[in-house]
VEXKETOR-292782 format. One record per atom (N, C-alpha, C): x, y, z; atom name. Coordinates in pm, whole numbers, plus 32768, in hexadecimal, padded with zeros to 4 digits. Example, Ala and Ser with C-alpha at 12.3 -4.5 7.8 and 13.67 -1.06 7.14 Angstrom:
# residues 2
    X    Y    Z atom
 8527 7DC7 830C    N
 84CE 7E3E 830C   CA
 8528 7EB6 830C    C
 8505 7F1F 82C4    N
 8557 7F96 82CA   CA
 850A 8003 8313    C
# end
This chain:
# residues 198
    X    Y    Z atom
 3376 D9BC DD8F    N
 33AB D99A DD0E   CA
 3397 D906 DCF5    C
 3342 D8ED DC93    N
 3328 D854 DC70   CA
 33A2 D814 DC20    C
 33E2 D79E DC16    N
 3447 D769 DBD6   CA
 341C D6D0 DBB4    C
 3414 D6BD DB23    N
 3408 D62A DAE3   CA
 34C6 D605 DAEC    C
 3487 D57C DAF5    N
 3513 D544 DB03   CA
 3568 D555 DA5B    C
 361E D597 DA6B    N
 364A D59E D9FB   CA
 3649 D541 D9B6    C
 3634 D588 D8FC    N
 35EF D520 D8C3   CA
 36B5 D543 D847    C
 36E0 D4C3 D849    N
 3759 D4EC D830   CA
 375A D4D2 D754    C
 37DE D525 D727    N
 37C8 D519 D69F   CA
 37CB D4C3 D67B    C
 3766 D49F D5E8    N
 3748 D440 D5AA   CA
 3749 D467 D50A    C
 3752 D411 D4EF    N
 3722 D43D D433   CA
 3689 D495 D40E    C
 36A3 D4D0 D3A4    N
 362D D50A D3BB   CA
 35B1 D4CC D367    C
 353D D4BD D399    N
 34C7 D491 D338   CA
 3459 D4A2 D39C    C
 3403 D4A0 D31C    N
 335E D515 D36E   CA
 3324 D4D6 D3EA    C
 3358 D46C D40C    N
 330A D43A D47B   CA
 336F D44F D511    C
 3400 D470 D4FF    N
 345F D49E D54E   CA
 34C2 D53C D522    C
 3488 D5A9 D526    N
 34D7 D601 D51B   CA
 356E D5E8 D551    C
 35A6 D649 D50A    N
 3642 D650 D527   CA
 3698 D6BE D592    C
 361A D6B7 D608    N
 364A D6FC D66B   CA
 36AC D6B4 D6C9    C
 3725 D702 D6FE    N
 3757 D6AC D72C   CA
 3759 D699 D7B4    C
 3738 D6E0 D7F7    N
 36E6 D6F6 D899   CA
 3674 D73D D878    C
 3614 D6E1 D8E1    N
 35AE D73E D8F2   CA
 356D D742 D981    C
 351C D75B D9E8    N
 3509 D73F DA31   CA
 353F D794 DAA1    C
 35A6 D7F2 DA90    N
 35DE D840 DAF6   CA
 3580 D8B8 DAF1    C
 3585 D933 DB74    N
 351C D9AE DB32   CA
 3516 D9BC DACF    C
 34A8 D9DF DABD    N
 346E DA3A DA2F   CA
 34E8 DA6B DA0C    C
 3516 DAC4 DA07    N
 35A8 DB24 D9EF   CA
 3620 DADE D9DB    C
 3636 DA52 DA3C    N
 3692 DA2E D9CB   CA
 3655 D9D2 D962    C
 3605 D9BA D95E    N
 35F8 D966 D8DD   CA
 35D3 D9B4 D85E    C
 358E DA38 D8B1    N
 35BC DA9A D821   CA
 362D DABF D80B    C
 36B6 DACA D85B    N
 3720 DAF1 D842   CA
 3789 DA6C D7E5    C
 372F D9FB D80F    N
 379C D97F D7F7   CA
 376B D956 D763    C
 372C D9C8 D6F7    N
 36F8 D9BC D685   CA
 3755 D9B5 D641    C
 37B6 DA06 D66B    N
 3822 DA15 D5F5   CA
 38CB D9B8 D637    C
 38A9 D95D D624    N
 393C D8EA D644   CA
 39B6 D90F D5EE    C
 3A17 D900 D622    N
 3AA3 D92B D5DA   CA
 3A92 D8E5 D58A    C
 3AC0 D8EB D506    N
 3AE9 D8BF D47F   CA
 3A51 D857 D442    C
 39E5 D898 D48A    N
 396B D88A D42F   CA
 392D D8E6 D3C3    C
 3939 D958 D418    N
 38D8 D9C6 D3E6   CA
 3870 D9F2 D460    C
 3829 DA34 D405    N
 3796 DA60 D453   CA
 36FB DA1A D44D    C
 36ED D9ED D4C8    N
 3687 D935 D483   CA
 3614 D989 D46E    C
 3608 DA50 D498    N
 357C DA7D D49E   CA
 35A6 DAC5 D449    C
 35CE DAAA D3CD    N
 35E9 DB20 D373   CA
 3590 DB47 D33B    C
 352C DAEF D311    N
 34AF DB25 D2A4   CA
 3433 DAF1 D2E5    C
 33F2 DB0E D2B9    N
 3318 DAB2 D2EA   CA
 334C DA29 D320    C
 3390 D9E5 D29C    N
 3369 D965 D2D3   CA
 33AA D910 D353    C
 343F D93D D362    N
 346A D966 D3E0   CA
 342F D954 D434    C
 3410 D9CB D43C    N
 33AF DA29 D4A7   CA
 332C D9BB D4B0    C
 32E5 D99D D46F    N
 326A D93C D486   CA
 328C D8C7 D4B4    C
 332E D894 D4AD    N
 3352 D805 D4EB   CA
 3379 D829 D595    C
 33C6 D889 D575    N
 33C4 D88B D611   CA
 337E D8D2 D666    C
 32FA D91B D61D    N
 3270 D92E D678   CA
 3225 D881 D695    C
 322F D856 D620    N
 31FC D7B2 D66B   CA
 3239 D759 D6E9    C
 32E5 D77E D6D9    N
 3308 D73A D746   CA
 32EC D789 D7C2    C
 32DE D824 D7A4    N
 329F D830 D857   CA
 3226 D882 D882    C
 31BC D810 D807    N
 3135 D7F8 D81A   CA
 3120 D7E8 D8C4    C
 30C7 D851 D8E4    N
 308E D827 D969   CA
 30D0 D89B D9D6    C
 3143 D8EA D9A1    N
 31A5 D94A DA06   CA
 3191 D9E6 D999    C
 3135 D9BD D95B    N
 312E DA58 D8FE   CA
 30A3 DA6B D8C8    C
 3087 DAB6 D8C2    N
 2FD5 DACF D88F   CA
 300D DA89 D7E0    C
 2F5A DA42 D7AD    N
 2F67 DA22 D737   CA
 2F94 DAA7 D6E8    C
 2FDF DA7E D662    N
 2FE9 DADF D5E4   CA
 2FE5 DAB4 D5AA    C
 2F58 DABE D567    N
 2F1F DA70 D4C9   CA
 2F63 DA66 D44C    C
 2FBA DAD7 D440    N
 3024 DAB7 D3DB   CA
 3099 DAF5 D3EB    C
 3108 DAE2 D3F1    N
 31B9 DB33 D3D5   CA
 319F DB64 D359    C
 3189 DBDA D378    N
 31BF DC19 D2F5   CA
 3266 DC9A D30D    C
 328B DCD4 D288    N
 32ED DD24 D2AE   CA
 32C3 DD86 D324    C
 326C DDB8 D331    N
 3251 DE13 D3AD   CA
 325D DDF3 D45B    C
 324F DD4F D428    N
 325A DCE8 D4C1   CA
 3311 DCF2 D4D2    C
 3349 DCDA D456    N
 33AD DCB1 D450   CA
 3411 DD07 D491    C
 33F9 DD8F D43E    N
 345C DE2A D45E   CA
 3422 DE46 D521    C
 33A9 DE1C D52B    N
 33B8 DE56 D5B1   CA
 33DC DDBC D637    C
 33E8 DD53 D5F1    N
 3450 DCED D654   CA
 34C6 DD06 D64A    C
 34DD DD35 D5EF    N
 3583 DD62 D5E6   CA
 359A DDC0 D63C    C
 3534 DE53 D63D    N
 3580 DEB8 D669   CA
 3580 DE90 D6FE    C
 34ED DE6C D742    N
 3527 DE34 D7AD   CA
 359A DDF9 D7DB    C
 35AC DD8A D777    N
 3632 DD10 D7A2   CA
 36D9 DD7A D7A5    C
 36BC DDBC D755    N
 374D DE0D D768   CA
 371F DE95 D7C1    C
 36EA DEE0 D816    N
 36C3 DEF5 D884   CA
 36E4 DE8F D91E    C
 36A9 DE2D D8F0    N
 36B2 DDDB D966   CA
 3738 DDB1 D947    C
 3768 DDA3 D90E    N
 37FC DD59 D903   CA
 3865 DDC1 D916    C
 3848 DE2D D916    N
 38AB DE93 D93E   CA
 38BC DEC3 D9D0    C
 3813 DEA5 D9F8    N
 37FB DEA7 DA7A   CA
 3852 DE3C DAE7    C
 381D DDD7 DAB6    N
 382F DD4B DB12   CA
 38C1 DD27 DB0D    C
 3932 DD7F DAB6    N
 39B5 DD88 DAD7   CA
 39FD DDCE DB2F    C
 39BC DE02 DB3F    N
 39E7 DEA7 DB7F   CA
 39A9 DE59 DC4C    C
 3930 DE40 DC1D    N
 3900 DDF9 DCB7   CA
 3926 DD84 DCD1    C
 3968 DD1F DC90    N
 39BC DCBE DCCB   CA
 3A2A DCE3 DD0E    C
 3A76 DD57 DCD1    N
 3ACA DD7D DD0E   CA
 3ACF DDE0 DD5A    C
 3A6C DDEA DDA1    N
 3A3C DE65 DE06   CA
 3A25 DEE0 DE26    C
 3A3A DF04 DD67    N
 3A3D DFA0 DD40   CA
 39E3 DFCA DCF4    C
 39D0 E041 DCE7    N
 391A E064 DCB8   CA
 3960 E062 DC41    C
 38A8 E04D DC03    N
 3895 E023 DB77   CA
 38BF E0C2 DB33    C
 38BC E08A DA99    N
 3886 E115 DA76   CA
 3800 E14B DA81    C
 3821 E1C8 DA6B    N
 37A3 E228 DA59   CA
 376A E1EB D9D5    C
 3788 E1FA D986    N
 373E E1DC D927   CA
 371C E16D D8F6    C
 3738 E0CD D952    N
 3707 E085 D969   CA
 369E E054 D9C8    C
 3675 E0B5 DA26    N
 360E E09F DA56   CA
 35B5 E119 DA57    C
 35C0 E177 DA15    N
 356D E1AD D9AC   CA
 350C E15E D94F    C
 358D E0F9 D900    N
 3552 E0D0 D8AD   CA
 34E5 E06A D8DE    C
 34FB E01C D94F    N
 34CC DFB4 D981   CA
 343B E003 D99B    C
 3436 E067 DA03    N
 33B3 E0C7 DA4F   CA
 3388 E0D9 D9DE    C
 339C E0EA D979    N
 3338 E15B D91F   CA
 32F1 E0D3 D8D7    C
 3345 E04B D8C8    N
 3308 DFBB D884   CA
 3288 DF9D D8D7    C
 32A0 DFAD D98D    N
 324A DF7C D9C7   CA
 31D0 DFD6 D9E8    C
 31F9 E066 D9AA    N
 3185 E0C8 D9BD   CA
 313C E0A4 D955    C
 315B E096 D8E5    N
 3136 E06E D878   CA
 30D2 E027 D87C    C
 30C9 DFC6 D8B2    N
 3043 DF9B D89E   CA
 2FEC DF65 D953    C
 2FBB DFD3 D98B    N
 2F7E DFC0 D9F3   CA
 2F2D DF33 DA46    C
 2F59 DF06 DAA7    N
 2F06 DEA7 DAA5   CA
 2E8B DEB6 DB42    C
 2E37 DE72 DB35    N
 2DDF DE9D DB9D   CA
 2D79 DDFE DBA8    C
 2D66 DE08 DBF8    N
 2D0E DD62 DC1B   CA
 2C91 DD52 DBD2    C
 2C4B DD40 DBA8    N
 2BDE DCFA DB4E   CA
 2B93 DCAF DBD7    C
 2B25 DCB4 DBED    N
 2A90 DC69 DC38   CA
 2A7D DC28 DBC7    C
 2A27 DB8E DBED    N
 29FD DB5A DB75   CA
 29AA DAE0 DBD9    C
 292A DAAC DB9D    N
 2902 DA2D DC03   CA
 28D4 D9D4 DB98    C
 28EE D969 DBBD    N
 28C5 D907 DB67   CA
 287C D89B DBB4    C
 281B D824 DBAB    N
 27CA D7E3 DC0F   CA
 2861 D76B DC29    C
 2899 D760 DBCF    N
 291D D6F0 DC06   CA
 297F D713 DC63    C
 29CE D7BC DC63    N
 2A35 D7B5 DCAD   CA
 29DD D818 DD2C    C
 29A0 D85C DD07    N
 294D D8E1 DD6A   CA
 2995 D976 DD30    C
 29A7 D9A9 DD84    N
 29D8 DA1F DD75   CA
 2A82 DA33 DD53    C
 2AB0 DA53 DD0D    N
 2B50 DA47 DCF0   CA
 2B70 DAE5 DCCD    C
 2C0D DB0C DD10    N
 2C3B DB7C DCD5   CA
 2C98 DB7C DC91    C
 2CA5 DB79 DC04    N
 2CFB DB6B DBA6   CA
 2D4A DBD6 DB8F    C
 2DE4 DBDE DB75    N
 2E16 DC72 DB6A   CA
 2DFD DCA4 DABC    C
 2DE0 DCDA DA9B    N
 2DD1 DD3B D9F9   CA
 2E18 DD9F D9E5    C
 2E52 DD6B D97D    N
 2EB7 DE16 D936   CA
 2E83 DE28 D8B5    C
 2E5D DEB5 D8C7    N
 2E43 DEFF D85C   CA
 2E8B DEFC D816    C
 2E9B DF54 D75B    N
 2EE4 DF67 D712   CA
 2EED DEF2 D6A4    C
 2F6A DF1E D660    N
 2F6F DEC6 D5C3   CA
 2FA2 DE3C D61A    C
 2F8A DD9C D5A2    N
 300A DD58 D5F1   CA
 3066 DD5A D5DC    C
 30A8 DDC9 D5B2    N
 316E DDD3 D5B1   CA
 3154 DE34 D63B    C
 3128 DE8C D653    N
 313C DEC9 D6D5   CA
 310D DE7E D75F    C
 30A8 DE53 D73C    N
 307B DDBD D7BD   CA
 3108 DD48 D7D8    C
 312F DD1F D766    N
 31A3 DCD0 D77A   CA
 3204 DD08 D7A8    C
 3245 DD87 D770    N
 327A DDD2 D799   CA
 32A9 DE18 D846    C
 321D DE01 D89A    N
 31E8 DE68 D8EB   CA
 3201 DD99 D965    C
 31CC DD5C D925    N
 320D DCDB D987   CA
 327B DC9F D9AC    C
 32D0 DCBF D942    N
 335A DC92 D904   CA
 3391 DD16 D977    C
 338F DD5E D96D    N
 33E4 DDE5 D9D3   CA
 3396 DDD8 DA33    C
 332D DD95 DA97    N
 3316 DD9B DB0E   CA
 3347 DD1D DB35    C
 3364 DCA6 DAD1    N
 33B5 DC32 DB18   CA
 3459 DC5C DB27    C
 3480 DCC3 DAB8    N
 3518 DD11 DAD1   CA
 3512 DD18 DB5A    C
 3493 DDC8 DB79    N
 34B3 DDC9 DC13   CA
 349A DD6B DC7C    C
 345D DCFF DC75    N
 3465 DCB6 DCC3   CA
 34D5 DC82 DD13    C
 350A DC56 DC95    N
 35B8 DC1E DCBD   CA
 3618 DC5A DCD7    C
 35F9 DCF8 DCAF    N
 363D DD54 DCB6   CA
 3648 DDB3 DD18    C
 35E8 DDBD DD5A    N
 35C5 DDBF DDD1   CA
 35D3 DD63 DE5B    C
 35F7 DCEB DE6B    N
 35EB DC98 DEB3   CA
 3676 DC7F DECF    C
 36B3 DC56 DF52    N
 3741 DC59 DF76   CA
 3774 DBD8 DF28    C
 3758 DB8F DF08    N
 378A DB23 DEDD   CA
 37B1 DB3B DE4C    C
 37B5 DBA0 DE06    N
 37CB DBD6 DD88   CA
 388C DBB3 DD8B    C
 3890 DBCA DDEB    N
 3932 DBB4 DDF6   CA
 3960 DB25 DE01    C
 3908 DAD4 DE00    N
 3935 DA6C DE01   CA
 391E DA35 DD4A    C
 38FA DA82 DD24    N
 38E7 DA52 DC8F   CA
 396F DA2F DC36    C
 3981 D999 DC0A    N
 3A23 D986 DBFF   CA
 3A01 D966 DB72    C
 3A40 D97E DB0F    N
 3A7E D952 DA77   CA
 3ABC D8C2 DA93    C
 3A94 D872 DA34    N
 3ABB D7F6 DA36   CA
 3B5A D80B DA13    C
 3B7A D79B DA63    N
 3C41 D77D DA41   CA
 3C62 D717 D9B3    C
 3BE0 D6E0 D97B    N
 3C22 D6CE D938   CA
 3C77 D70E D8A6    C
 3CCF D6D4 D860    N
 3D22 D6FC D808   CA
 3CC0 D760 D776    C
 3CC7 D7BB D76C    N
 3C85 D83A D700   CA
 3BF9 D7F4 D72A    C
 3BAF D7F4 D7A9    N
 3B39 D7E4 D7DA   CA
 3B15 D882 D81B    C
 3AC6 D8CA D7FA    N
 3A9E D953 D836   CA
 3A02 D953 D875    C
 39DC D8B7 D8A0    N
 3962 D8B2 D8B6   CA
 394D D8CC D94E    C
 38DF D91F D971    N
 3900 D945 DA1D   CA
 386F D921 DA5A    C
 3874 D8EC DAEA    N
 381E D897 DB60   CA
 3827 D8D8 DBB5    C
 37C8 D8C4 DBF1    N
 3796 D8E8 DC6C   CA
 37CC D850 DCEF    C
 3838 D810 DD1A    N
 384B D7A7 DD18   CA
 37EB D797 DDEE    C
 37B0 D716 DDB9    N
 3768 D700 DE79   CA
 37F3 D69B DEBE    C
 3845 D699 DE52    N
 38B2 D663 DED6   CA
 391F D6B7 DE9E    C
 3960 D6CD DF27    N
 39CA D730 DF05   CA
 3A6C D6FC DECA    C
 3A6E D676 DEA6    N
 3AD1 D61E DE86   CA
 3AAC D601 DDB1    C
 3A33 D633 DDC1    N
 3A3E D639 DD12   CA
 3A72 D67C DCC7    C
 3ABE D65B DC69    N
 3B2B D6A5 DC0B   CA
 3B04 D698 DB88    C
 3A9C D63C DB58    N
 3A92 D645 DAD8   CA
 39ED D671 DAB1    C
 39A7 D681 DA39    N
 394C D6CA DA1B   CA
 38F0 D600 D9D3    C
 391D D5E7 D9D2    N
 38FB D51F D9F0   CA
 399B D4F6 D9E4    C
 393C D4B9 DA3D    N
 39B1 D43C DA6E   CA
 39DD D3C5 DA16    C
 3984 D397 D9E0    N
 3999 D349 D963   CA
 39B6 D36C D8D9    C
 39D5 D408 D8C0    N
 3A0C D447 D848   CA
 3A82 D467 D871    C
 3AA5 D4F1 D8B0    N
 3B10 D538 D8D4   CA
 3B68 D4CE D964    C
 3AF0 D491 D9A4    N
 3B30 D460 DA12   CA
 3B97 D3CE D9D2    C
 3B5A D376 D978    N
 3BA3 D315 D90B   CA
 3BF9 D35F D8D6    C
 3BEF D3B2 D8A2    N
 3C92 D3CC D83E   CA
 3CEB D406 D89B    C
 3CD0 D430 D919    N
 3D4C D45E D956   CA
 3D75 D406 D999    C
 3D23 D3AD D9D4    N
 3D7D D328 D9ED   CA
 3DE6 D2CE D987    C
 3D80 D2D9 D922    N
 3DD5 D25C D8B8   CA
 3E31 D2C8 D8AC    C
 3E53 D353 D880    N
 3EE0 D391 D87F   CA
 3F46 D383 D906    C
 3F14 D391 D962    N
 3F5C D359 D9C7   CA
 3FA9 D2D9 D9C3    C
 3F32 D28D D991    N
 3F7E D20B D99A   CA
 3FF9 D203 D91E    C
 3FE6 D22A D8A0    N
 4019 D237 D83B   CA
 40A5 D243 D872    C
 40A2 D2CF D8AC    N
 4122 D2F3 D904   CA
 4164 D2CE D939    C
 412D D27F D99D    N
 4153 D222 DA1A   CA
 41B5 D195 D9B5    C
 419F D199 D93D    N
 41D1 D11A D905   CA
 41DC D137 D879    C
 41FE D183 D878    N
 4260 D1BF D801   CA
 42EE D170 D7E3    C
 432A D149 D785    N
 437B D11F D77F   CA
 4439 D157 D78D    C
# end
């Protein structure tokens, strides 16, 4: 599982989307789309085309978001999100969440590609067939099972901070917030608030 360092919220404008983690598996940063008292940042194409740019390089290209990209990141994301509750807490998913997930990743087959070029030599590239809502689709539910599959799924913690529902994969086991300089700042300064209250 590759991880860019979290890229924490900011205002939004075209040269910084308004994601507010990114960088954890694939799966949560598709899950961490929808932040408490934002909305849904992949609700429509254009959404969907900002935060295919931020994780340029961890997903096959898709030349354009359209509604067909859109309906099938979703159905995944609520699949995997029904899943990855149920396996944090050590109890099987639903059925019909990993239904939904298998049938995303059958969906679009993938198989290695030969290819030689005189610069790199011989390379085996992986290729998935199908539309790109089912290709996106079919990557998006094999990074699900990835994480979902892997024992460390239980270590997957929801940030502490205050109406924060954003969730990490954390590499030290002493992290409590989803950044440290968003959620991890305001629960201090409330602390302190507290501490000297009048």
């Amino acid at each position: 599982m590759t991880a860019n360092p979290p890229n924490p919220v900011n205002p939004p404008n075209p040269s910084n989307p308004p994601f507010p983690l990114t960088g954890e598996p694939l799966l949560l940063d598709l899950l961490n789309t929808r932040p408490a008292g934002v909305g849904d940042l992949i609700a429509g194409p254009e959404g969907l085309a900002a935060w295919l740019t931020v994780q340029e390089g961890r997903l096959g290209p898709v030349a354009k978001a359209g509604p067909a990209e859109v309906a099938a990141v979703h159905a995944v994301r609520e699949a995997a999100g029904a899943a990855l509750t149920a396996a944090r807490r050590g109890e099987r998913p639903p059925a019909g969440a990993l239904r939904a997930l298998n049938e995303a990743s059958a969906g679009a087959p993938a198989h290695r590609e030969l290819a030689w070029t005189p610069e790199a030599g011989l390379t085996a590239a992986p290729h998935r067939t199908g539309t790109p809502a089912r290709r996106l689709a079919a990557e998006l539910a094999d990074a699900a099972a990835e994480l979902l599959a892997d024992p460390r799924v239980r270590d997957v913690r929801e940030c502490e901070g205050a109406d924060c529902v954003l969730l990490f994969l954390p590499a030290n086991p002493r992290r409590r917030w989803c950044v440290a300089s968003t959620c991890g700042n305001r629960a201090r300064v409330a602390r302190y608030y507290a501490r000297h209250k009048p």
